[in-house]
Backbone bond lengths (Angstrom), bond angles and torsions (degrees), N, CA, C in turn:
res aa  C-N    CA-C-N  psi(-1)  N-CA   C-N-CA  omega(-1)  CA-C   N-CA-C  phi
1 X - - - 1.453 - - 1.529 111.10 -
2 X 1.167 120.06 -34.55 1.651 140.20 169.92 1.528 109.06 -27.32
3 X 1.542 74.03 -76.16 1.687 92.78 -173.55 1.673 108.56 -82.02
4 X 0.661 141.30 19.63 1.773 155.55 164.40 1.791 108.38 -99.49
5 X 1.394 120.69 -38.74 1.289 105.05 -157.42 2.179 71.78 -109.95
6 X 1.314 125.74 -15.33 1.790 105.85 175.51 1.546 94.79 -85.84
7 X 0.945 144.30 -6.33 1.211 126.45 -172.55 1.813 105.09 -79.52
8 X 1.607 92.30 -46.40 1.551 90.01 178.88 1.262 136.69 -90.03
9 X 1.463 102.36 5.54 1.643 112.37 153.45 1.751 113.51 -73.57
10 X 1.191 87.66 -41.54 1.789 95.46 -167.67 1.257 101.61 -75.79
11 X 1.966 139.28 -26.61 1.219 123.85 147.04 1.534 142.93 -37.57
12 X 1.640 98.68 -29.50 1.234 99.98 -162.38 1.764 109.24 -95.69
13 X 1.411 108.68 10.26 1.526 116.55 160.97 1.678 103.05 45.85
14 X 0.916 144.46 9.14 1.392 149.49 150.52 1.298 113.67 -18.00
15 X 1.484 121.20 130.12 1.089 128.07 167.50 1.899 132.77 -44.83
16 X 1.521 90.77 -27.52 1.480 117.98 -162.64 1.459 90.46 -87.23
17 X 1.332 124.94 -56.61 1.279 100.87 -158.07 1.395 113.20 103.66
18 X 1.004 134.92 42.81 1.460 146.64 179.09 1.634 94.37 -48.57
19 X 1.022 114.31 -63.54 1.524 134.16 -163.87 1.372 109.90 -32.91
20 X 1.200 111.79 -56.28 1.278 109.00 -164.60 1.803 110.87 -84.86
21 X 0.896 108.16 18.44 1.835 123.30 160.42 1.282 108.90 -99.15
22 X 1.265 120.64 -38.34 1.702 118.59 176.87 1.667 100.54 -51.98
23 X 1.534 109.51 -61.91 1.567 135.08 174.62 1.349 86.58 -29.37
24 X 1.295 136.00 -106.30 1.073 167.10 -126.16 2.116 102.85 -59.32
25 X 1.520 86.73 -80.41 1.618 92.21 156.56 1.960 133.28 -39.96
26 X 1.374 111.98 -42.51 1.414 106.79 -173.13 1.717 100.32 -95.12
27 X 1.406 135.77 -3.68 1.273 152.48 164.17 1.595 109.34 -77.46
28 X 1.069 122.20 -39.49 1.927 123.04 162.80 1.460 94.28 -92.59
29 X 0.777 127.87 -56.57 2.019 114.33 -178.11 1.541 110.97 -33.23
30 X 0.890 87.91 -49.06 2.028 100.70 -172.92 1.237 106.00 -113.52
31 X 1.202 118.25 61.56 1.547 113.82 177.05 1.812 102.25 -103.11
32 X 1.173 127.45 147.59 1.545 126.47 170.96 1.285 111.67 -170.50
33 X 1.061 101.29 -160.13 1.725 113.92 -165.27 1.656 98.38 -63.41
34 X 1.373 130.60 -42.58 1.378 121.50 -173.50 1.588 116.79 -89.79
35 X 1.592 104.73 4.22 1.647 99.31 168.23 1.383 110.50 -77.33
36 X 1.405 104.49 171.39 1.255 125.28 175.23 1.591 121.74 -90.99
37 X 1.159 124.88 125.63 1.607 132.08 -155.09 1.595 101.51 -40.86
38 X 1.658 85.96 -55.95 1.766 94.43 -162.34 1.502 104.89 -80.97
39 X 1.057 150.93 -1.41 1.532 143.06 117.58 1.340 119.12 -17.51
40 X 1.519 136.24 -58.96 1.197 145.82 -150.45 1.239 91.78 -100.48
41 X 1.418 128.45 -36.27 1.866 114.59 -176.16 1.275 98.39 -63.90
42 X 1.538 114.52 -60.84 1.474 127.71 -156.65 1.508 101.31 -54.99
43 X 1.035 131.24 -77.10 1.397 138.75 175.39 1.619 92.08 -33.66
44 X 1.011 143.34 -61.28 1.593 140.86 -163.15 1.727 107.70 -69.59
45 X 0.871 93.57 -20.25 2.004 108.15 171.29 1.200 102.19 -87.49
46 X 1.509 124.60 -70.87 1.306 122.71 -167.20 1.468 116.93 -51.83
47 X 1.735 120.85 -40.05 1.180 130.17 157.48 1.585 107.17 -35.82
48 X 1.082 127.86 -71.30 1.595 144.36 -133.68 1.791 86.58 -77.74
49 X 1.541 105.77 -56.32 2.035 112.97 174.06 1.652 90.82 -38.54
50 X 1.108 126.15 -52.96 1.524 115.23 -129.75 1.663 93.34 -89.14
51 X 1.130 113.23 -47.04 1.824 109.16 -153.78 1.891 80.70 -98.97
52 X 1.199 140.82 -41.00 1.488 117.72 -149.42 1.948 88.85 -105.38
53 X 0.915 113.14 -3.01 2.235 104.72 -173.25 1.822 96.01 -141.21
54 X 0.860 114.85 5.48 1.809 115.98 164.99 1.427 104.49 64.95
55 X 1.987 113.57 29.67 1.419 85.34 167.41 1.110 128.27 -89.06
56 X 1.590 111.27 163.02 1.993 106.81 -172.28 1.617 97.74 -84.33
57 X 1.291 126.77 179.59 1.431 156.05 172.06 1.477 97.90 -35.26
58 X 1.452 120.72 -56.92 2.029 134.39 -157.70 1.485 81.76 -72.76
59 X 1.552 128.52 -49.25 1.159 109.23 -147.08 1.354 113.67 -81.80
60 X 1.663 111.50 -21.21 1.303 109.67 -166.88 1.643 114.24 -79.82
61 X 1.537 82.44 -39.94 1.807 93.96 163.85 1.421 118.49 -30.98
62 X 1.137 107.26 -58.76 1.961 127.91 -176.91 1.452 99.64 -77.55
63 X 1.119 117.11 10.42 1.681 127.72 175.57 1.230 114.45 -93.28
64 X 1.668 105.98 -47.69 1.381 123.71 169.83 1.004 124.60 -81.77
65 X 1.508 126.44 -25.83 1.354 123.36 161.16 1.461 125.53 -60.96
66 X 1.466 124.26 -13.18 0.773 122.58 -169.23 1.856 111.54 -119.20
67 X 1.407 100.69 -4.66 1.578 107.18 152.22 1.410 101.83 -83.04
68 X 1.477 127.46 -48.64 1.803 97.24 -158.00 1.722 107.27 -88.11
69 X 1.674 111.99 26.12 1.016 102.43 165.24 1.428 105.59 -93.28
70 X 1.125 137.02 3.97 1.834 160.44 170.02 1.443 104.35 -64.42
71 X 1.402 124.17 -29.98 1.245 135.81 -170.35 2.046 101.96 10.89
72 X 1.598 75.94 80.36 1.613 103.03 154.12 1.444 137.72 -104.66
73 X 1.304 123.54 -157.59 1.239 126.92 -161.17 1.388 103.01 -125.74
74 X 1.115 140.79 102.25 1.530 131.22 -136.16 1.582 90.00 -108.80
75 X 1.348 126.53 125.29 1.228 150.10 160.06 1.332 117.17 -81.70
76 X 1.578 144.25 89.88 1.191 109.51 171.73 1.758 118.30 -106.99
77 X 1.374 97.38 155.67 1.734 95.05 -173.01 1.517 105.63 -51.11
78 X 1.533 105.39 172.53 1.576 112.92 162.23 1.500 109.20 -84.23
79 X 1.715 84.48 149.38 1.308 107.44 -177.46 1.224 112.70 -55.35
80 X 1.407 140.81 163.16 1.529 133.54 174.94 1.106 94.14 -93.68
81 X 1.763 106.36 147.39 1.521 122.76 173.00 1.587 109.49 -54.17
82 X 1.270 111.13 -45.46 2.055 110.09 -155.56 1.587 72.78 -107.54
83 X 1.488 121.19 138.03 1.463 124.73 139.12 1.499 104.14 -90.81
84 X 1.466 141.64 158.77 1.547 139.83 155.56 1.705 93.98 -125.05
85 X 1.220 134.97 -5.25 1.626 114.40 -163.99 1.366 101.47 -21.96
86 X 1.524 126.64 -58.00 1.141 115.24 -153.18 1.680 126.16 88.99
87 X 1.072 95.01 -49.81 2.265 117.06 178.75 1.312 82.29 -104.99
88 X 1.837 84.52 134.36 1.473 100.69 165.64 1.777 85.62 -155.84
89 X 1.334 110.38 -178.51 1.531 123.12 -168.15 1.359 99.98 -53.23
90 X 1.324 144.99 -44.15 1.504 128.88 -175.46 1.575 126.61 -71.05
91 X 1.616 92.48 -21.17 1.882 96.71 164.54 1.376 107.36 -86.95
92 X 1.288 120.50 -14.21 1.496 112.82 173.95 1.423 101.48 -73.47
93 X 1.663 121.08 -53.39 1.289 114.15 -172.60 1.528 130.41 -59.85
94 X 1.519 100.37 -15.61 1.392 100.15 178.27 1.515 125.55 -83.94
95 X 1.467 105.48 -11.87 1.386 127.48 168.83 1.162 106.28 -46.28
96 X 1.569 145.10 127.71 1.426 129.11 138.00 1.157 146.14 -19.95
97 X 1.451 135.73 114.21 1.438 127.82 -165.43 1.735 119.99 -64.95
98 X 1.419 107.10 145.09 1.133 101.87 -160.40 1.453 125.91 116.20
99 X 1.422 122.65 -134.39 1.541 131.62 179.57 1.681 104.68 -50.16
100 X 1.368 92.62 -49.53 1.891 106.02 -140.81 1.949 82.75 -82.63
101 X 1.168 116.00 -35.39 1.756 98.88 -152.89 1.870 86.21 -85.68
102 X 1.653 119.13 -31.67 1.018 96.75 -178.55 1.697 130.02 -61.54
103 X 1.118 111.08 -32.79 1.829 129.22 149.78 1.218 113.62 -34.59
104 X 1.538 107.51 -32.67 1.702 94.41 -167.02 1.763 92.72 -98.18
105 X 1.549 117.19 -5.92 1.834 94.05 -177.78 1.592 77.07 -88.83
106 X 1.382 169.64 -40.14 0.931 146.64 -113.65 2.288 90.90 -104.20
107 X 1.354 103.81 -26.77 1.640 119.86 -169.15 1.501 87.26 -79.11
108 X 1.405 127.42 -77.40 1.600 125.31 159.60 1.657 114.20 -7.67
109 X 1.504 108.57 -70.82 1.425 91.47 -162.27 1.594 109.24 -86.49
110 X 1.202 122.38 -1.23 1.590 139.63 162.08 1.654 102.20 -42.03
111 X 1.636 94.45 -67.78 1.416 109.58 -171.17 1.289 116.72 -62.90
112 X 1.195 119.62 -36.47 1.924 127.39 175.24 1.811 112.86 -56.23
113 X 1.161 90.89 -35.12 1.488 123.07 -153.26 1.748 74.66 -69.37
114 X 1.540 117.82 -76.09 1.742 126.60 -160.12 1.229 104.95 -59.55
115 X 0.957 123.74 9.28 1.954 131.98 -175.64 1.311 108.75 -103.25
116 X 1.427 127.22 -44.11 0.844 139.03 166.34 1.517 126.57 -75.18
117 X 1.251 129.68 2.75 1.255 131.00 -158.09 1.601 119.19 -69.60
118 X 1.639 94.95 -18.74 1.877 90.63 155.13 0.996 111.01 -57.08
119 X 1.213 154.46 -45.67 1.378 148.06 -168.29 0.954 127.41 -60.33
120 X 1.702 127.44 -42.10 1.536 146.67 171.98 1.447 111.46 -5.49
121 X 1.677 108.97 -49.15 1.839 107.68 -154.55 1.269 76.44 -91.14
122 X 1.333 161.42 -52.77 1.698 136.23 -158.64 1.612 105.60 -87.21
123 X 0.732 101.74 -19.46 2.090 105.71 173.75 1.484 111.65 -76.99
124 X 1.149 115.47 -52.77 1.567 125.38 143.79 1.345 115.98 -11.74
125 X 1.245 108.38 -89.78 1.907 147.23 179.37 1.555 80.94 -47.01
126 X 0.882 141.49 -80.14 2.017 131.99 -150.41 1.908 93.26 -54.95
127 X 1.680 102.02 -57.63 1.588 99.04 -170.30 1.263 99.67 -46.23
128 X 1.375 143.77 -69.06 1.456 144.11 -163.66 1.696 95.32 -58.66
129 X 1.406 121.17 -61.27 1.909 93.89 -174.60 1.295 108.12 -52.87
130 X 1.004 110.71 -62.10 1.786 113.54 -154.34 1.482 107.80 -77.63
131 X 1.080 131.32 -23.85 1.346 124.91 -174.77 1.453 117.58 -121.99
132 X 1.588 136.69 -8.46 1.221 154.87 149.72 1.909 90.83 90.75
133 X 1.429 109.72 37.84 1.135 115.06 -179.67 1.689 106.43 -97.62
134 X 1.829 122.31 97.42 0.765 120.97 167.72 1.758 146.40 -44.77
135 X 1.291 125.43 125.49 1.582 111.75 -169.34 1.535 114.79 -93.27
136 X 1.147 133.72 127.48 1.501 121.47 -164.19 2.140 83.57 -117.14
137 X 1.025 93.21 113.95 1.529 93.99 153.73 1.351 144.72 -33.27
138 X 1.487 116.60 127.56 1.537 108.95 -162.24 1.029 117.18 -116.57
């Protein structure tokens, strides 16, 4: 399903960058004991750029390029006990291509995003060190 729902982001050559929310989203979806730290930050940043500071796909990318030029020590939070997303890649895939499925990665990474919400204040805190991306309270 992975490679079915990246293929058709990465078809659609979009300015935005859809892609790198799929990345981002199925990298905190499946995060656990055998991921890799800096997987789970990045994806937890790129999440946090995308739904709470409106960045698109290009930007977050150039988000991350410009943390692992930081060459740090990647901490990532714990996983939450209860996940509920609910959306995961096969409700995205069943979406219609186009308008409707792109809605559904944006509902997907919504939902990944509220799972994680212990994380917010140190995901926050990295965007503002590393990226001078201010957090305005919500």
């Amino acid at each position: 399903m992975y490679n079915e729902l990246a293929f058709y982001t990465l078809e659609l050559r979009d300015p935005e960058f859809i892609h790198q929310h799929v990345v981002d989203a199925f990298a905190v979806q499946h995060a656990g004991r055998e991921s890799k730290p800096i997987a789970v930050v990045f994806g937890l940043v790129g999440l946090y750029l995308h739904l709470e500071k409106g960045f698109t796909g290009r930007q977050v990318q150039r988000a991350h390029m410009e943390m692992a030029r930081k060459h740090r020590q990647w901490i990532a939070p714990p996983a939450p006990e209860n996940r509920r997303a609910g959306i995961g890649m096969a409700e995205v895939l069943t979406a219609a291509a186009g308008a409707e499925r792109d809605a559904m990665i944006r509902r997907w990474c919504e939902a990944v995003w509220r799972d994680w919400e212990h994380a917010r204040p140190a995901i926050a805190g990295l965007a503002r060190d590393l990226l001078g991306v201010e957090d305005h309270v919500r």
